[in-house]
N, C-alpha and C positions, 0 to 999 in steps of 0.2 A: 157872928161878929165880923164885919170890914175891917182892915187893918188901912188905916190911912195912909200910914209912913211905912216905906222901909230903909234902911240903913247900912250901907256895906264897908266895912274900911279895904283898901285894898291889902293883901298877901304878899305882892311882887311886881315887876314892873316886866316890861318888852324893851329887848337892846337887840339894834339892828342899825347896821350901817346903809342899807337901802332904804332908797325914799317914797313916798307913799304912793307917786307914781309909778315907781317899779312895781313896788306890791300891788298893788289895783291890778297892772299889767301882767302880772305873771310872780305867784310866790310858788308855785312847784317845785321840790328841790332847795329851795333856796333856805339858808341857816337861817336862823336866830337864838338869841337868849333868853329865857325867861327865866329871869332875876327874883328869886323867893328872898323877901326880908330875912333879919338875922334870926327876930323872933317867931320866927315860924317854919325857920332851921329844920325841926323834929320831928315835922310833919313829914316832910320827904323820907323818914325810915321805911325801910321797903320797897322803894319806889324803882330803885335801881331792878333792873331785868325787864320790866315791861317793854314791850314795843310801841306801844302808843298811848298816849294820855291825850284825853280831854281839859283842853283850857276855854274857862271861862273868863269874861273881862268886859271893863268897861268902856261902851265905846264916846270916847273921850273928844275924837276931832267931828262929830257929828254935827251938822248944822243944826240948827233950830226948827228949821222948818221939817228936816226928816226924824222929826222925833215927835211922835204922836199919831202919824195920817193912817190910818187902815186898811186901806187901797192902794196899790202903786203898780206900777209897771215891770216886768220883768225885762229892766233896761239892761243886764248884762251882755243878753242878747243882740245890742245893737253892735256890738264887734265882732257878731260874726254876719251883717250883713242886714239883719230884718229893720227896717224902719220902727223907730219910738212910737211915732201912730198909729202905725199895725199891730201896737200890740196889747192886750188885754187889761184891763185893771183888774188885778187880784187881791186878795188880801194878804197883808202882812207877813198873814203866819203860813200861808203856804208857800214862801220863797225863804232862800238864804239871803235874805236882806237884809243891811246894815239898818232900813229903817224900821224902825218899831217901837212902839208902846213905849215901852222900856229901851233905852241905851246899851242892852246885856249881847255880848256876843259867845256863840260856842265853835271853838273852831278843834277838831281833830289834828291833831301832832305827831310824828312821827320823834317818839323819845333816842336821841343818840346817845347822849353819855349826861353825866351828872359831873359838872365840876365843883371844886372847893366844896362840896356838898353840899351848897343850896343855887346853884347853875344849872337849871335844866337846858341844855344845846339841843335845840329839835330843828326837828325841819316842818318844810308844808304848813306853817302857821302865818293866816293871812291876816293878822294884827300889825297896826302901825310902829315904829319906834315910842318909845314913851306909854302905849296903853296899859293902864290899871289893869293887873290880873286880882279878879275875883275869888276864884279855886280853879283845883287843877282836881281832874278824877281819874286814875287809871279805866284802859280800856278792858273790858272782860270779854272771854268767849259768849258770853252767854247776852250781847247787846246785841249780835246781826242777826238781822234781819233774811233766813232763807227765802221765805215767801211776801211777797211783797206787792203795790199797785199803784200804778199812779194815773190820774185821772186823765181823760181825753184832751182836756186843752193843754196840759203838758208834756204828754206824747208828741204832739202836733207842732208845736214851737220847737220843742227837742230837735223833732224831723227836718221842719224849715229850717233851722239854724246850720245843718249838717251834722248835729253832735249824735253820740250814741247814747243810747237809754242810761247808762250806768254816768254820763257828765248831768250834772244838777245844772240846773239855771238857776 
């Protein structure tokens, strides 16, 4: 059975005084809030001690035209130098691209502290001001990755770019 609809309300919001040109530009380090509603306060039991949690969200400022296409460019790469035409169409799902099928972003957080107990202060989360959070998942030992591969045409890009194997495009 296809399920035709799905339906998400969101959990929380993203508060962040930098602008989405910053972020684009550089969120390493850089704070934010991820604001859990009142009613779902209870859910964060626990939550405090983890080092990092998984946020989920919806990507909210996307255009119309980068929501659907399958193929796309790994245009990140054009600041560190490689021309847009030089570079590959791939699909979707093997880039960390804002565009896709779905609107749904996961971005890994580095959890600082919990205020008024539903204020998650993280860092490293490259969500705009105002994005819909979805859920949030603590990170487990048991998610990395020891052994790992990544295909030829992205080794290669990696290398033109200058970056080292361990930076994603």
């Amino acid at each position: 059975m296809e399920c035709e609809e799905v339906r998400f309300t969101p959990i929380g919001i993203v508060r962040r005084k930098e602008s989405d040109d910053e972020i684009k530009g550089n969120f390493s380090g850089v704070e934010s809030e991820v604001e859990i509603y009142p009613q779902y306060k209870d859910a964060l039991d626990g939550l405090e001690g983890f080092s990092h949690i998984f946020v989920l969200a919806y990507f909210h400022k996307l255009r119309p035209e980068q929501i659907g296409p399958l193929k796309v460019r790994p245009k990140r790469l054009v600041k560190y130098g490689l021309k847009l035409e030089d570079l590959p169409f791939v699909g979707v799902f093997t880039l960390d691209s804002p565009t896709r099928p779905n609107p749904i972003g996961l971005s890994l957080a580095r959890l600082l502290r919990i205020e008024e107990g539903r204020k998650l202060i993280v860092s490293d989360l490259d969500y705009f001001d105002g994005t819909p959070i979805l859920d949030v998942k603590p990170y487990q030992s048991t998610y990395r990755a020891e052994e790992y591969k990544l295909p030829t045409w992205n080794t290669e890009l990696t290398k033109k770019a200058g970056l080292s194997l361990s930076e994603s495009l």
